[in-house]
C-alpha positions as CSV (number, residue, x, y, z in Angstrom):
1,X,0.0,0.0,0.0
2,X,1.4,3.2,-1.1
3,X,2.7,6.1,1.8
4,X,3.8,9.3,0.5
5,X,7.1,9.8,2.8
6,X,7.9,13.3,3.1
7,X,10.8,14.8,5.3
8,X,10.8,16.5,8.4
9,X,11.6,20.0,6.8
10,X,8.4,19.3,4.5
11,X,6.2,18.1,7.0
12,X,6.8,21.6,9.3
13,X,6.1,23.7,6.5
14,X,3.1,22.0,5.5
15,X,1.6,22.0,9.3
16,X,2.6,25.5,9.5
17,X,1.7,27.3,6.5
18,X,-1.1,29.3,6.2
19,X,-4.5,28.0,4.7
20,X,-7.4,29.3,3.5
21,X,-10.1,30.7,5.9
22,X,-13.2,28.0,4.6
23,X,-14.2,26.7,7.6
24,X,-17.6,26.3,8.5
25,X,-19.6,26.3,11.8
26,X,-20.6,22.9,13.1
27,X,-23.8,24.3,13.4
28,X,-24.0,25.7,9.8
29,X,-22.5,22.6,8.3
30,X,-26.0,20.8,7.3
31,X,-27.4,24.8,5.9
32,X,-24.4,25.2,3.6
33,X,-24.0,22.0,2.1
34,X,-27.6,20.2,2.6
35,X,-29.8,21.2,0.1
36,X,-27.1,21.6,-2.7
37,X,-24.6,18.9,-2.2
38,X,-24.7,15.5,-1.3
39,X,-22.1,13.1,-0.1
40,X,-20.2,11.6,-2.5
41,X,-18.4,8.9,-0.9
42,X,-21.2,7.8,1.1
43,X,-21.9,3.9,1.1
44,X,-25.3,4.4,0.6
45,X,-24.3,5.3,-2.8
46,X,-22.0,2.5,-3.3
47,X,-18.7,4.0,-2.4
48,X,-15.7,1.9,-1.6
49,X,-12.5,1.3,0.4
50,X,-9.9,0.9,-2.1
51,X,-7.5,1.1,0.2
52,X,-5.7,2.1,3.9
53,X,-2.2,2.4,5.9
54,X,-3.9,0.8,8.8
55,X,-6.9,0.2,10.9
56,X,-5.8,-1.6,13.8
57,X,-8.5,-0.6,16.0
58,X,-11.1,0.5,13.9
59,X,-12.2,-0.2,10.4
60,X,-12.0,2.5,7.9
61,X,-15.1,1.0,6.8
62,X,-17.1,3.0,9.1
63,X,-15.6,6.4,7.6
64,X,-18.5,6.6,5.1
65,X,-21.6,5.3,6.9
66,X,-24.3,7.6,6.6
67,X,-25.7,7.1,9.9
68,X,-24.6,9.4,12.9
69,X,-21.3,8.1,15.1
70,X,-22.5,6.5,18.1
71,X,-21.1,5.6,21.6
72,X,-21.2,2.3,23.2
73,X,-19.3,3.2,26.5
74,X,-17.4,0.0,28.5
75,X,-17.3,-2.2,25.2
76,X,-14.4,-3.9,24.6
77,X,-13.2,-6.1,21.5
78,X,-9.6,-7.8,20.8
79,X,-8.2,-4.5,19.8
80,X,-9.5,-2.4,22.5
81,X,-12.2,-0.2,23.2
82,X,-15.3,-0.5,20.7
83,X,-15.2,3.2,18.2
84,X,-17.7,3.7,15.5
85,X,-14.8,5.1,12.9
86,X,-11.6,4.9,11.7
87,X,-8.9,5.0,14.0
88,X,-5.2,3.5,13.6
89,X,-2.5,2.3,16.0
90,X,-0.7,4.9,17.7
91,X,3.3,5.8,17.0
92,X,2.7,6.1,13.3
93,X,6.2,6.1,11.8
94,X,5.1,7.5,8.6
95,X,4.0,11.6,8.5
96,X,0.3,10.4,8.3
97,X,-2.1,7.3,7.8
98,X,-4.4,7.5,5.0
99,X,-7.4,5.9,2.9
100,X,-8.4,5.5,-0.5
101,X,-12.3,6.0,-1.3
102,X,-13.7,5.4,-4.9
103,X,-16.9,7.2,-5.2
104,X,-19.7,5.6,-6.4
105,X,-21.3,7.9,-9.0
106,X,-19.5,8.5,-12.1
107,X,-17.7,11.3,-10.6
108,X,-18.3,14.6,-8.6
109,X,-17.3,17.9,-8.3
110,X,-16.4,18.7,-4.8
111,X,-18.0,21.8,-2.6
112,X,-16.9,20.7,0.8
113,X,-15.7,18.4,3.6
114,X,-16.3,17.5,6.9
115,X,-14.3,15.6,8.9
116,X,-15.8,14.3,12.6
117,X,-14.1,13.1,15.2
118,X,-17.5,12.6,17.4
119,X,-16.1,10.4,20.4
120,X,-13.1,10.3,19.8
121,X,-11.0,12.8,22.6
122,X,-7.8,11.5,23.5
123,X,-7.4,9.6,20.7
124,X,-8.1,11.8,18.0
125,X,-6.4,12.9,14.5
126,X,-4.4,16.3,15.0
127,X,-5.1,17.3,11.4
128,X,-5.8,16.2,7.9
129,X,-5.6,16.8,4.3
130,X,-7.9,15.7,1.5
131,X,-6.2,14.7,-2.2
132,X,-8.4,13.8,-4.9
133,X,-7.6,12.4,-8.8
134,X,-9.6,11.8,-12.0
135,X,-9.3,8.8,-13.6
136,X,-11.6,6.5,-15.6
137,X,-9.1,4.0,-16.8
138,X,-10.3,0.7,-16.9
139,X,-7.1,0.0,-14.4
140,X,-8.1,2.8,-12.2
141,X,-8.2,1.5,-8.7
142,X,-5.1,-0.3,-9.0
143,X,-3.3,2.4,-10.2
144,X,-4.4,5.0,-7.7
145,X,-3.4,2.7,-4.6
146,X,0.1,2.2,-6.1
147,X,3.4,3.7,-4.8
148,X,4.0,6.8,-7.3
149,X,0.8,7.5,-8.1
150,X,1.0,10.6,-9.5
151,X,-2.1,11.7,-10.2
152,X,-3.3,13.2,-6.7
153,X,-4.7,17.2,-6.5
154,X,-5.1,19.4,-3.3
155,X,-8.7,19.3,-2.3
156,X,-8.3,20.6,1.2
157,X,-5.1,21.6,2.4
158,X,-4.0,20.8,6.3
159,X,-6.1,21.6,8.7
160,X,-6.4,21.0,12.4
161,X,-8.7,18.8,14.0
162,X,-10.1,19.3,17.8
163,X,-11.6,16.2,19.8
164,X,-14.9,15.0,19.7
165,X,-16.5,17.7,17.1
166,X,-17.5,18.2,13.9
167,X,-15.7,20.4,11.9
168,X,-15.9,21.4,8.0
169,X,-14.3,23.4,5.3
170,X,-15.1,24.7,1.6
171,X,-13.0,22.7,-0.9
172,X,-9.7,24.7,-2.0
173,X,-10.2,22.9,-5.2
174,X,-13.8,22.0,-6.7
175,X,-12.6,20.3,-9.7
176,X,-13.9,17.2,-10.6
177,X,-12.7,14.3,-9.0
178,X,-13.4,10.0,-9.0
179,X,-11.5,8.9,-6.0
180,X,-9.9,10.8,-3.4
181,X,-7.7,10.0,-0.3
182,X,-8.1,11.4,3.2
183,X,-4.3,11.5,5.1
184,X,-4.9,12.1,9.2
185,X,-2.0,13.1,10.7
186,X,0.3,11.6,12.6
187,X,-2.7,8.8,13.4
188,X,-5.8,8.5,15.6
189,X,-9.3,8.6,15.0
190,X,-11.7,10.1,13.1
191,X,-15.8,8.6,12.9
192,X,-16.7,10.0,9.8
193,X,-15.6,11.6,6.9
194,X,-18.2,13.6,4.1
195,X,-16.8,14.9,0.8
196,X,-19.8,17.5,0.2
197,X,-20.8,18.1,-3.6
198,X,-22.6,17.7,-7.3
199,X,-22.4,14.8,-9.1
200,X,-21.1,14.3,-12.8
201,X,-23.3,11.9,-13.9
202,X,-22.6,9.4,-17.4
203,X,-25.8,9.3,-19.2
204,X,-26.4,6.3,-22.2
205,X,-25.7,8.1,-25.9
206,X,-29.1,7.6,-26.9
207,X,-31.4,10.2,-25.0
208,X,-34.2,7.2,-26.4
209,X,-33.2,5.2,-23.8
210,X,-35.0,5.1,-20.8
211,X,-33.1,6.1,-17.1
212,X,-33.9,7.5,-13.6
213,X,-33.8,10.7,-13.6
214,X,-33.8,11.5,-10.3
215,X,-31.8,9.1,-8.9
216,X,-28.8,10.2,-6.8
217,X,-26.3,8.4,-8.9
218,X,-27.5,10.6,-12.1
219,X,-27.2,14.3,-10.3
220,X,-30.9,14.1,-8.7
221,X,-31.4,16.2,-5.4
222,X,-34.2,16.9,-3.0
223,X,-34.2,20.6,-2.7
224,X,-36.4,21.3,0.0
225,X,-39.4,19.6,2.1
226,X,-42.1,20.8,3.9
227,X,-40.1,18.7,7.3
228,X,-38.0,16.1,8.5
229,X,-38.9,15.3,12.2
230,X,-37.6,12.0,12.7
231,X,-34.5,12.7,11.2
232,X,-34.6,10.6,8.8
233,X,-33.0,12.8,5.9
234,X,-35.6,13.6,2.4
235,X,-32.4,12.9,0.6
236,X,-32.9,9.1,1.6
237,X,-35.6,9.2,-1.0
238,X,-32.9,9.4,-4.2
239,X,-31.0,6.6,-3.1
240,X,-30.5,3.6,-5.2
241,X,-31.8,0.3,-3.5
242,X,-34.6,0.0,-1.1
243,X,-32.4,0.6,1.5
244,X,-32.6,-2.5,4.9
245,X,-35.0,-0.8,7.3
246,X,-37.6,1.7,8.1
247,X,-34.2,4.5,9.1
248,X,-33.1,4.8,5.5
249,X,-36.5,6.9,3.9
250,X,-37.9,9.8,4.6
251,X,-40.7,10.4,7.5
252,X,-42.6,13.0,8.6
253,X,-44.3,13.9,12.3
254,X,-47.8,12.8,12.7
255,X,-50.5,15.5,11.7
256,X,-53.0,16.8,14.0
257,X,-55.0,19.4,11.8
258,X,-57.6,18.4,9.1
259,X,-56.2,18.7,5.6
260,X,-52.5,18.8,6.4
261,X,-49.8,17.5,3.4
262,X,-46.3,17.2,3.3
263,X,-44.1,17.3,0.5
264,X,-41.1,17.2,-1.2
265,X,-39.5,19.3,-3.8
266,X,-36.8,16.9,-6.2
267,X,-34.5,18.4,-9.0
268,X,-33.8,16.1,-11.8
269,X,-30.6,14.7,-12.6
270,X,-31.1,16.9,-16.4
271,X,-34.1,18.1,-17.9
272,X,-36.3,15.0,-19.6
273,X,-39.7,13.6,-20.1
274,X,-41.2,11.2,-17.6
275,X,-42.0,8.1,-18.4
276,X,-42.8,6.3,-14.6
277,X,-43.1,7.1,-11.5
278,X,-42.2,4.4,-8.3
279,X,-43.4,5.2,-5.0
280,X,-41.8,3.1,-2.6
281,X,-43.4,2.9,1.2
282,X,-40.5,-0.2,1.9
283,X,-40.7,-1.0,5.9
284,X,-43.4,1.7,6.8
285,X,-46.0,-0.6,7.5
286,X,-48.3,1.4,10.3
287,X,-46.7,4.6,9.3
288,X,-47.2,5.0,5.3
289,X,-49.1,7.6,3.4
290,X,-52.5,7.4,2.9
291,X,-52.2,9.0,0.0
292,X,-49.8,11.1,-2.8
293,X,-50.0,13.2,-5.3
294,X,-47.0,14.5,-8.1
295,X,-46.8,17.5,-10.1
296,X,-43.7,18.8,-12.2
297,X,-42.6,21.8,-13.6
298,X,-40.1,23.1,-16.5
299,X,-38.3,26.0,-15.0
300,X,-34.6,27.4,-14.5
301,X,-34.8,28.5,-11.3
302,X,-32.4,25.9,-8.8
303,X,-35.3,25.9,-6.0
304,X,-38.8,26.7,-6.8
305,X,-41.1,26.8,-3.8
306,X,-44.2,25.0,-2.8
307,X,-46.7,27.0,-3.9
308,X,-45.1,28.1,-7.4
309,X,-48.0,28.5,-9.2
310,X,-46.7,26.4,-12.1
311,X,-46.9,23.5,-11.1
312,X,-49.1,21.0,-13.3
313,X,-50.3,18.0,-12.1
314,X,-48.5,14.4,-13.6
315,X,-50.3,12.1,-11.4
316,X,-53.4,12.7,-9.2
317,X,-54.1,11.7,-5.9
318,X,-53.5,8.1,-5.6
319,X,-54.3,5.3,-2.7
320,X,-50.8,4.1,-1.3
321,X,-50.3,1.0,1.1
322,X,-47.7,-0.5,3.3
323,X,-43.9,-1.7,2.7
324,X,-44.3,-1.9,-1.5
325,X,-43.7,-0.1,-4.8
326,X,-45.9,1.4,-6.4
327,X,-45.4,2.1,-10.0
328,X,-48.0,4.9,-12.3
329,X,-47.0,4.8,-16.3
330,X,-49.2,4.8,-19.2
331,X,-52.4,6.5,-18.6
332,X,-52.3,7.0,-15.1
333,X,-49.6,10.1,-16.0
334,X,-51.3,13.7,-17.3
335,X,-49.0,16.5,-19.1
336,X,-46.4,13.9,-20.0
337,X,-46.4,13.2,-23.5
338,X,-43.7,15.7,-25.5
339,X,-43.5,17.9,-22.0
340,X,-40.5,18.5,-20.3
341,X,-39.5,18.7,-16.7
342,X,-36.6,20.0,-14.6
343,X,-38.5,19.4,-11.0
344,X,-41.2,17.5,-9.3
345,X,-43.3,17.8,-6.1
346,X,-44.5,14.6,-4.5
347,X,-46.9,15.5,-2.0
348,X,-48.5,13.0,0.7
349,X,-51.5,13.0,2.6
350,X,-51.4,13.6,5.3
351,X,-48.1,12.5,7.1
352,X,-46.0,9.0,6.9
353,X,-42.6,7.7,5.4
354,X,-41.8,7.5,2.2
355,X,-38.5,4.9,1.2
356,X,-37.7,6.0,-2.1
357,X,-39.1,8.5,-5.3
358,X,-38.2,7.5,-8.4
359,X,-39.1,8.9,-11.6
360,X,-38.1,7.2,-15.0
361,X,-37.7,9.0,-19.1
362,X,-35.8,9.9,-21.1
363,X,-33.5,13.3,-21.2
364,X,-34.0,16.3,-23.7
């Protein structure tokens, strides 16, 4: 496995040059990045390990879980106490320990990073920096784990890390990138590790053939929704998959007032006509919709709102039950045929969880 080794002249210049003021409030992290970037090396969307230096005590694995860090306090396994991230053995003799992450979509253009070390106080990483390449060889993942790979860029430049916080900073590079690798210096921990931004999706050469266009993987994003009680995020819904239980959709507070809706507001991957629609209520079994409704509209504004009055209805209200897909094509669409969307609204009725939103065409 490949370890840049740099000398100790290097290495104190590098810690103690200036960078770039681009951090970002803990408390401002999910506001600057949530509703126009997603994570792009998160397993949900089929990220991998390629590579690490070491993970003695915890598995670099965990680095790209979507799910919070959590704390089991007074469990032990062979290697020590129990962590829910990445954390080496200590007296690292190289500068810095490091992983390799391939994203899973095509490629993405990165906005931001955030690095937490929830839990981890004592233990730690001091600092990191964040390199990224792009490469679609057909040999690319064994070439960017190799010794001499010289194809790594400056995403984020060193910066210090405190214990047990979350910490983030805008990209000093937002160029385009298909794996990238995180170096935490000297070693330590750190329990997760987000590489904010837009995906670069691949689309097939004929714009006849048929693809999701709002999926995740293709540049689809959930702008906005009406909430997100149980913090269970409306992004879930773009996911590919149908996810392993009732935590990965998106679910709303139970209603109390006659009439109430929620919604959702999704971007397309690129501007297309719809050809299907899947509503997915997977594991919400006595907490689905009763009902949903979808409307679209054609517009180049990034974030229309709620009430914009152009919306047109695609499909009217329709019946929805427990933990299954339901799919509308054909007839059961309105304003489809030769009509182009950039955004729809699924609204429910009147509260519940929702797994996944799909919609299916073809781009313009």
């Amino acid at each position: 496995m490949e370890v840049q080794v740099l000398s100790p002249e290097v290495i104190q210049d590098t810690m103690s040059a200036p960078t770039p003021s681009s951090a970002i409030p803990a408390d401002l992290i999910d506001s600057t990045f949530g509703s126009t970037s997603i994570d792009l090396t998160s397993s949900s969307l089929n990220s991998s390990i390629l590579a690490f230096s070491d993970e003695w005590f915890a598995p670099a694995s965990n680095l790209t879980n979507p799910k919070p860090p959590i704390r089991r306090p007074g469990v032990f396994v062979p290697t020590g106490a129990w962590y829910d991230g990445w954390e080496t053995r200590r007296h690292n003799p190289e500068p810095y320990d490091w992983v390799i992450i391939k994203l899973g979509v095509a490629s993405g253009k990165v906005k931001g990073i955030e690095v937490d070390t929830a839990f981890f106080d004592g233990n730690h990483a001091e600092a990191v920096e964040v390199q990224g390449c792009f490469d679609v060889a057909e040999d690319a993942d064994a070439k960017v784990v190799k010794r001499g790979y010289t194809g790594w860029n400056q995403v984020l430049g060193h910066r210090g890390c405190g214990a047990s916080q979350r910490q983030a900073w805008k990209a000093d590079d937002e160029s385009e990138v298909t794996h990238v690798r995180l170096c935490m210096f000297p070693d330590g921990g750190i329990a997760r590790f987000r590489l904010y931004g837009q995906v670069v999706p691949v689309f097939p050469t004929s714009t006849q053939q048929e693809v999701e266009l709002s999926s995740a993987l293709m540049g689809g994003m959930v702008l906005s929704a009406s909430e997100e009680h149980f913090g269970s995020s409306k992004s879930n819904l773009l996911l590919p998959g149908r996810g392993v239980d009732m935590g990965g959709g998106w679910e709303t507070r139970r209603s109390r007032n006659q009439g109430h809706v929620d919604w959702v507001i999704v971007r397309l991957g690129v501007r297309g006509t719809v050809k299907r629609i899947v509503v997915d209520t997977a594991f919400y079994r006595g907490n689905y919709p009763q009902a949903m409704k979808v409307d679209g509209l054609d517009s180049e504004e990034d974030s229309p709102g709620a009430e914009d009055p152009r919306w047109n209805e695609v499909l009217g209200v329709q019946r929805l039950g427990p933990d299954k897909e339901h799919e509308y094509a054909g007839s059961s669409l309105s304003r489809v045929e030769q009509v182009a969307y950039t955004h729809l609204k699924m609204t429910i009725m009147p509260d519940g969880g929702v797994k996944r939103f799909r919609v299916f065409g073809t781009r313009l």
